[in-house]
C-alpha positions as CSV (number, residue, x, y, z in Angstrom):
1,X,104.5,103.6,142.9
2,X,106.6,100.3,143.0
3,X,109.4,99.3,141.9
4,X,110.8,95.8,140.5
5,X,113.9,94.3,139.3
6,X,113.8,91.9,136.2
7,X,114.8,89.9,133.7
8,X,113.9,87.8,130.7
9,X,114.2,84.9,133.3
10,X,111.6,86.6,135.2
11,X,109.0,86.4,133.1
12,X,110.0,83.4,131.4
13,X,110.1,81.1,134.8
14,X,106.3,83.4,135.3
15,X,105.1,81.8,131.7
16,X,106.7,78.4,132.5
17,X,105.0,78.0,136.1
18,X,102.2,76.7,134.0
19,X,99.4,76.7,137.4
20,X,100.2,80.4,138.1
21,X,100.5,81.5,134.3
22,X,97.0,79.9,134.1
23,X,95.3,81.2,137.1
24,X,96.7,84.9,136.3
25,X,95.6,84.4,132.6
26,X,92.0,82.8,133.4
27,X,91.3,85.4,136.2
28,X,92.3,88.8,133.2
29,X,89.8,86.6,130.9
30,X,87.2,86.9,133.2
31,X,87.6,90.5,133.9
32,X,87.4,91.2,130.2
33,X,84.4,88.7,129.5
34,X,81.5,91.3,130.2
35,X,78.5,89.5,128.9
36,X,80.1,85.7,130.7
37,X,79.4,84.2,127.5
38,X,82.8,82.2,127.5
39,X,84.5,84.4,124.7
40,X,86.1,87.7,124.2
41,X,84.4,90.0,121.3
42,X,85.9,92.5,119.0
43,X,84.9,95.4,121.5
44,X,85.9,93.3,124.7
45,X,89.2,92.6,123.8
46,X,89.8,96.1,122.2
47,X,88.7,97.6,126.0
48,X,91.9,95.5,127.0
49,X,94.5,96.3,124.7
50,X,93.2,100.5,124.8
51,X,94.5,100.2,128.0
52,X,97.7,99.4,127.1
53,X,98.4,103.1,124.9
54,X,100.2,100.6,122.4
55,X,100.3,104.3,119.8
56,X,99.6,106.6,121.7
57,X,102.1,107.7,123.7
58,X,105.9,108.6,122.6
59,X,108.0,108.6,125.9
60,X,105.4,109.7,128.3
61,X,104.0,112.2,126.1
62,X,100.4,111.8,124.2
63,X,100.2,111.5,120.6
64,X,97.2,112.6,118.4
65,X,97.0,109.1,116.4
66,X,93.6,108.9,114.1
67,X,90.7,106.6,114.8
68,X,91.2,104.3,111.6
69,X,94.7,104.1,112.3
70,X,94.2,102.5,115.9
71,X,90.7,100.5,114.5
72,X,93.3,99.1,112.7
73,X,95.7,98.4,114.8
74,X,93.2,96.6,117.4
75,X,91.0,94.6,114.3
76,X,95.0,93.3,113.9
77,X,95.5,92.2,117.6
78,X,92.1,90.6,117.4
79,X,92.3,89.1,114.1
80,X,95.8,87.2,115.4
81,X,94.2,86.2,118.9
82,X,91.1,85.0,117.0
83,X,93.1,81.2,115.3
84,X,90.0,79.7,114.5
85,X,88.9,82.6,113.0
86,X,85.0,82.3,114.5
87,X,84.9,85.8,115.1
88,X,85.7,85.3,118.9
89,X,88.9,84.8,121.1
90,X,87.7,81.7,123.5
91,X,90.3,80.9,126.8
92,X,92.7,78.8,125.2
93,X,93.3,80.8,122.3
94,X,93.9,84.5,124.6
95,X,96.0,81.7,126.9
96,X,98.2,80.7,123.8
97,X,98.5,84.4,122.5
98,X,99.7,86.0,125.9
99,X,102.5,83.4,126.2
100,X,103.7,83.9,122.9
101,X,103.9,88.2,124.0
102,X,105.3,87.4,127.2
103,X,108.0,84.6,125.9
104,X,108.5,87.7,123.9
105,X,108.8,90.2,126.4
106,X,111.3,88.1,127.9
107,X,113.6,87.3,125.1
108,X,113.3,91.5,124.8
109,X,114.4,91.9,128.5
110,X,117.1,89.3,127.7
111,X,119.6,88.4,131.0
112,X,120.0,92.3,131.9
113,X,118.3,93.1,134.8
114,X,116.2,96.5,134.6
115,X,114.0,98.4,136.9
116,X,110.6,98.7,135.8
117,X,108.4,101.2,137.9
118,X,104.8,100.0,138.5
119,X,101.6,101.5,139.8
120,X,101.1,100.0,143.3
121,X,97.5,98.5,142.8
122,X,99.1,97.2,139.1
123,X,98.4,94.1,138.6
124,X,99.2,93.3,135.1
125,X,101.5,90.4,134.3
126,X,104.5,92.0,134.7
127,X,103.9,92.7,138.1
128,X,103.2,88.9,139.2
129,X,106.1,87.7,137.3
130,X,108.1,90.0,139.8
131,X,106.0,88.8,142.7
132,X,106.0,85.1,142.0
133,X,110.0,85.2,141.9
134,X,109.8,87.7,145.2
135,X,107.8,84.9,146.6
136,X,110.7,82.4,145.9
137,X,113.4,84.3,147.4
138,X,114.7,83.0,150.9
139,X,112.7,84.8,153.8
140,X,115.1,87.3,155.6
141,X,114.8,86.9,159.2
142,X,113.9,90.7,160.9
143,X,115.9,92.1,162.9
144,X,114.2,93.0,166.3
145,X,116.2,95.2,168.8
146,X,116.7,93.8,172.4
């Protein structure tokens, strides 16, 4: 287990570098598009956000939370990524969604700087949001011994 040090700026400066934001984005829709037909289903993008635990967890600790409840919850999160309403969530509109949760997250984090522990093979957005401003951070030389 990692951890990183951010801010709102982290993840807004992430959201902003429009070629890495798009990559990351483009390479989480293709994980979650299991029949590569172009869009995300009901049941694809509900695979994605069940990962997440949105309800149920309180601090750590597992809640019993009923299966209409969290149905509910996930027709919700597709029914907002879904704009056009086809019945599908294609690139652009998943792209558009996940900026406006991660400009979210970041106006949530605000200036503060907190620690956030990750899992090492994490690789959520998070977690290269704190690598692409690692990455910008001036090299320190090592220091060899004589």
């Amino acid at each position: 287990m990692g951890v990183v040090i951010i801010d709102g700026s982290t993840v807004r400066d992430f959201v902003n570098d429009e070629a890495q934001f798009n990559k990351s984005v483009d390479e989480a829709f293709t994980k979650l598009d299991l029949n590569n037909d172009g869009v995300l289903s009901r049941s694809e993008l509900r695979k994605a956000f069940e990962t997440l635990r949105l309800i149920e967890t309180h601090f750590g600790v597992d809640v019993a939370t009923a299966p209409e409840e969290l149905t509910s919850l996930y027709d919700s999160i597709f029914d907002k990524f879904d704009c056009d309403q086809s019945g599908s969530v294609d690139r652009e509109e998943y792209r558009s969604e996940l900026k406006k949760i991660m400009l979210a997250i970041a106006d949530g984090l605000g200036s503060s700087p907190i620690q956030m522990a990750l899992e090492d093979d994490d690789q959520g957005f998070i977690k290269q949001a704190a690598d692409l401003e690692a990455s910008k951070l001036p090299q320190q030389p090592s220091s060899a011994g004589p």
